[in-house]
N, C-alpha and C positions, 0 to 999 in steps of 0.2 A: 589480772593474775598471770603473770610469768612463769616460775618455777615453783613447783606446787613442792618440790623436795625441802625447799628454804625455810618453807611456813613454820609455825609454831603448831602443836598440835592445836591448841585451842581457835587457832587461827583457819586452819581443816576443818575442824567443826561448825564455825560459823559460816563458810563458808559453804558447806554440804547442807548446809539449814535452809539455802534461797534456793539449792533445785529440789524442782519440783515433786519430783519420785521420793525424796525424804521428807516430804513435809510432816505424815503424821510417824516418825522414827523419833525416837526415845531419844534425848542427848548418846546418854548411857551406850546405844548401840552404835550411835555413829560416832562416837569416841573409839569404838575398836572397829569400825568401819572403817576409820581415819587410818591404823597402820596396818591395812593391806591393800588400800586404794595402789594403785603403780601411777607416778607422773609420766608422761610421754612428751615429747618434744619433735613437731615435725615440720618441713618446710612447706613451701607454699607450691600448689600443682603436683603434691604427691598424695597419692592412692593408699586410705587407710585401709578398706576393707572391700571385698572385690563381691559383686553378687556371684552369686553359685557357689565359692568359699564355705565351708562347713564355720560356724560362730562359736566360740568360746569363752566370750566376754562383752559388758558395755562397757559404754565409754559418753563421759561427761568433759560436755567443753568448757574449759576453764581460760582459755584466749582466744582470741581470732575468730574464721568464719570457716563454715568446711560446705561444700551442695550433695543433696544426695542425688543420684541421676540414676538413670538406665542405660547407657551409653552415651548419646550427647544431647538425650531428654533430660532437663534438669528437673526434677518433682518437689523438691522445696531446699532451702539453705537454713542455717542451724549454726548460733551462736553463743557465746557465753550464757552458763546456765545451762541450756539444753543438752537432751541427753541423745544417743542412737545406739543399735545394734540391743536394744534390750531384750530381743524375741530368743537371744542366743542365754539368758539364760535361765531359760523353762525349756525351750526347744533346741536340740543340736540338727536340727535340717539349716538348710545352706542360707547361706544371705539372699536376701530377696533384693538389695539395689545395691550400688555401688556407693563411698565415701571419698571426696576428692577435697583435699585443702585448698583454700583460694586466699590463703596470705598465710606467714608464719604463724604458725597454732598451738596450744597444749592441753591436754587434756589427761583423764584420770580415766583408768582402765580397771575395773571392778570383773576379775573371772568367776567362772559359773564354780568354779568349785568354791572358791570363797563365799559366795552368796548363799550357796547350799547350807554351808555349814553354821551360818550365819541365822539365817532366816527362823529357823524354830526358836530362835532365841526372843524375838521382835516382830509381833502380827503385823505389825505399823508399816513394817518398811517393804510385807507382802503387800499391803492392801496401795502401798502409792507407787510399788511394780503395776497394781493390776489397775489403776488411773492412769498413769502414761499410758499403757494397751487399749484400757477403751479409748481415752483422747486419740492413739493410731484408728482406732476404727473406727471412730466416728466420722474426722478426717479422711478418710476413705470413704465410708457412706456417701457424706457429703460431694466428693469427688466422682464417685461413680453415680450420682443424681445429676450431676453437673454435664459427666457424658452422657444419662441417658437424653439431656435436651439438648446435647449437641447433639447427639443420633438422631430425634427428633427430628430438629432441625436441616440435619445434611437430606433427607428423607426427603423433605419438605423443598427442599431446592432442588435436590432430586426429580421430582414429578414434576419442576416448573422446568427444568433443563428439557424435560420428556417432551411435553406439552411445546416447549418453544422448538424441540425439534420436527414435532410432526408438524407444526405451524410451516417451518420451514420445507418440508416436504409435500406439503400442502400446494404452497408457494411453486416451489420447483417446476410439481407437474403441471400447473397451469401455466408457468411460464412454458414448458415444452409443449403445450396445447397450442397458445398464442403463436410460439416459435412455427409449427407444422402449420400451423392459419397462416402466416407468413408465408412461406413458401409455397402452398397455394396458392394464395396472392399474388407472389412474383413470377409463378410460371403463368398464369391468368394475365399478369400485364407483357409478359414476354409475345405470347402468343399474341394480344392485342397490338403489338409493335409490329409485329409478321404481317398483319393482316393491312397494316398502315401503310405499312414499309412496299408491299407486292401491288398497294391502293395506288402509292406516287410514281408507281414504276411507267407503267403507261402514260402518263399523262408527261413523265421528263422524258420517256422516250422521243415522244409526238416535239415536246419542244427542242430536243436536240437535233432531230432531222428540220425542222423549219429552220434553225439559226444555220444550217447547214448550208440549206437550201439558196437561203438566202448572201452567205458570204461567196457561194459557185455561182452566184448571175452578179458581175462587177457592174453590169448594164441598169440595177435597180436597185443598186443602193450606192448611195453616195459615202465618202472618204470617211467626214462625220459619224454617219451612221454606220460604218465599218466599225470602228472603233468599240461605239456600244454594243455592236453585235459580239464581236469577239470577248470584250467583258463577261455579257452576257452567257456567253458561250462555255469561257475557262469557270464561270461559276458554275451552270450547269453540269460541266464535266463531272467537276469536286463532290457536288451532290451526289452525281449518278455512281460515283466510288463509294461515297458514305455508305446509300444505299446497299450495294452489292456484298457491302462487308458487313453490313447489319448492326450500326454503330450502337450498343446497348451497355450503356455506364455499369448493368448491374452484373453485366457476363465478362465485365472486365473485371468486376471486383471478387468476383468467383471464383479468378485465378484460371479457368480452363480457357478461358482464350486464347490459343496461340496466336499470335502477333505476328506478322510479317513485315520485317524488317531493311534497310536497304543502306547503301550509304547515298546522303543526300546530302547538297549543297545547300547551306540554308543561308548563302547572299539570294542566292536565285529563288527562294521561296518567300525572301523580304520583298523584293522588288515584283514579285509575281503579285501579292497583295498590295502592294502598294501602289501596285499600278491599278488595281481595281477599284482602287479607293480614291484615283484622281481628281474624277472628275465632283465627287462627293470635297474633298478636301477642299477643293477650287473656288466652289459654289459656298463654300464655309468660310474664304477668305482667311483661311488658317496656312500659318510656316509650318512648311513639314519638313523635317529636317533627317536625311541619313549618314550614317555614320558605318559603313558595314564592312566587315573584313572578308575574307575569300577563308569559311572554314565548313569542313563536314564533322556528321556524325551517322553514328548508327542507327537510323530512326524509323517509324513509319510516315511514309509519306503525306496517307491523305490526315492522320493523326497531328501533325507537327503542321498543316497549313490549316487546318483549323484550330489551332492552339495560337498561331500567328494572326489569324483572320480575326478571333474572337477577343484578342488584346488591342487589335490595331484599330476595329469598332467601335470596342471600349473607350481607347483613347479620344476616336475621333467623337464620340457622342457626348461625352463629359468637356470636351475642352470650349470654351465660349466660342463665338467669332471671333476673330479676329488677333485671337492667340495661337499658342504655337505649342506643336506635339514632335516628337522628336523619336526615333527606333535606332538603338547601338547595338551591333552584336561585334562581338571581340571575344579575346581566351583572357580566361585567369586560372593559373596552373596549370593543371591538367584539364580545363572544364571551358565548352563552348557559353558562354555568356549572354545571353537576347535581354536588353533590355527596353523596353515599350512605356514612353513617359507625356504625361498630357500637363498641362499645366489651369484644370477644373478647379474647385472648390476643395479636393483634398475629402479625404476619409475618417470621420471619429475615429482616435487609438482605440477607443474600447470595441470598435467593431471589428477591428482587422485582422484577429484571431478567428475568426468567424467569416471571413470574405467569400473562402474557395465553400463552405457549407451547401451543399446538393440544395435547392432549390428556395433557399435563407433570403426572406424578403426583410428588406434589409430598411426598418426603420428611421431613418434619414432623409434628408434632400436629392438623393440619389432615385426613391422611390418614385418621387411627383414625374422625375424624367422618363421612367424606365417602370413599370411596374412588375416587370419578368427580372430585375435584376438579382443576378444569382446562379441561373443554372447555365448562364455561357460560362462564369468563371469556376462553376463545378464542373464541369467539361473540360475548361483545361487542366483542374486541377487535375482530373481521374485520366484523362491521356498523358499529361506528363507522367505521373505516380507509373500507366503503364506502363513505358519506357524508360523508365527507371534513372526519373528526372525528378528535380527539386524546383518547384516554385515558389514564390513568396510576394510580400506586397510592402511599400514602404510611404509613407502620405505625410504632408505635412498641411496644415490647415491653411487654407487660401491659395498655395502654391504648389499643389496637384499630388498626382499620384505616381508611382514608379510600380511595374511589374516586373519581376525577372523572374526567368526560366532559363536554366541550366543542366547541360547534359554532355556527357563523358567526349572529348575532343580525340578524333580519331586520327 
């Protein structure tokens, strides 16, 4: 149906016989129902009838499709045949939803005064006004049964939301119970370091005055044993600093450690270990190979020869006999570069995300050598981090492993 003005009258009439509010209407009545219907013609995404608007007429769709909504809730759409705005003509209170065309439309506009005048004439076309109204209510019933089980429902996820948050809060405090048993714990192992630490004190005193002792009488020890004495000695030292500064991974990670810092040659700290490792190298029948350039940084001293000492260990304990380990330090960019390279068995990829891990026993063939391995390379990891250095690790299977540590070139 297009132009409802074009029709025949009897063409109106049949036409008014399939909706549904005239079904039990008299031919008779909708024959003069027929010439005061009004056709309408409207485009598509224009606003028939607005809520809150006072109503003064229905209206039957005879084309197209229209939605009715609430703003941009849509609550049902409504097509050929179907009727809307019928409450406007019993009631003149305002529109309860909005009417929005959603393609070109037409429809037939039946005003409340016409109906008035109409209606004593024909009970018929009262009683299937008041079928459309129940079917609106029913559909409403139904709708508002439909929200009480979505009420229900949100209720109901409601108390599980509740439930899963006190779970959660549950959770929390005991995690912050755990947390405070924690730090218990670490002031408990803190204080056990103190008591370690003040335990070695005496006893590297005692060996540092004997290696003393002994390098001031040239008479009673021979060239040889000079050598090892001194070794001996410059180890000693390193320790007896460790000591004094209270080397403790976890009061580094605390952040309150102030660090003391210096500028330091780190050719002279390659060669300083590597001279203590000579005679170890020697007897390993191992090429040691240096490569070192004359650079500083900003660093801790005794931090950065242990960081040296425990790579250069590394290397030497992993590399077979008879193979060769090799130490480069050089710049790239702006950055001091130590690189520390063995030529072992090489590190599973999958483990080497995991290397520098605090005290990570490290399931490999690594382990049968070494069964502490771990907490030297967590040592360097945590003095370099202090220093606000990058280290990392690079391995290839059968053909060894590369360390490097890198810090700001001054």
């Amino acid at each position: 149906m297009t132009d409802y003005g074009s029709m025949t009258l009897d063409e109106k009439v049949s036409f008014l016989k399939q909706v549904r509010i005239f079904a039990d209407t008299g031919e008779v009545f909708l024959l003069s129902l027929a010439t005061v219907l009004q056709g309408i013609k409207v485009k598509p995404q224009q606003t028939i009838l607005k809520k809150g608007e006072p109503g003064d007429a229905m209206y039957i769709v005879t084309s197209g499709t229209v939605r009715i909504h609430d703003g941009s809730h849509v609550l049902s759409r409504l097509t050929v045949n179907d009727v809307f705005g019928e409450y406007a003509l019993i009631d003149e209170g305002p529109r309860s939803a909005s009417v929005t065309t959603e393609e070109e439309s037409y429809f037939l506009r039946l005003r409340r005064e016409d109906f008035e005048n109409r209606i004593a004439d024909d009970p018929g076309f009262a009683r299937g006004i008041m079928k459309v109204l129940i079917l609106r209510m029913r559909n409403m019933n139904e709708l508002e049964e439909k929200l009480a089980k979505s009420y229900i429902k949100i209720q109901k996820q409601k108390e599980a939301i509740e439930e899963q948050n006190q779970s959660i809060k549950e959770a929390k405090d005991k995690l912050e119970e755990q947390n405070f048993d924690l730090l218990n714990l670490n002031e408990e192992k803190n204080h056990l370091l103190s008591v370690v630490v003040h335990g070695m004190k005496n006893p590297l005193t005692s060996s540092l005055t004997m290696i003393d002792m002994m390098l001031n009488d040239p008479d009673k020890v021979c060239e040889e044993h000079r050598d090892y004495a001194e070794i001996i000695l410059n180890s000693l030292q390193r320790m007896n600093k460790m000591i004094n500064q209270v080397l403790d991974i976890n009061v580094i990670e605390s952040k309150v450690y102030q660090l003391n810092t210096e500028k330091i040659n780190l050719k002279d700290v390659v060669e300083k270990i590597s001279n203590i490792y000579k005679h170890t190298i020697e007897q390993k029948d191992l090429k040691f190979q240096l490569s070192l350039e004359e650079l500083h940084a900003e660093l801790n001293e005794v931090y950065i020869l242990q960081i040296v000492d425990n790579l250069v260990s590394n290397a030497i304990k992993y590399t077979p006999s008879g193979k060769s380990l090799s130490v480069k330090l050089g710049k790239k960019n702006s950055k001091v570069l130590l690189e520390v390279k063995d030529t072992g068995i090489g590190i599973p990829k999958q483990l080497i995300p995991g290397i520098f891990d605090q005290y990570e026993r490290k399931k490999h063939h690594l382990q049968q050598l070494d069964p502490d391995t771990g907490l030297g390379l967590a040592i360097v990891k945590k003095y370099v981090d202090a220093m606000n250095g990058r280290v990392w690790c690079e391995s290839e299977h059968e053909k060894g492993s590369s360390f490097f540590v890198e810090f700001d070139l001054l």
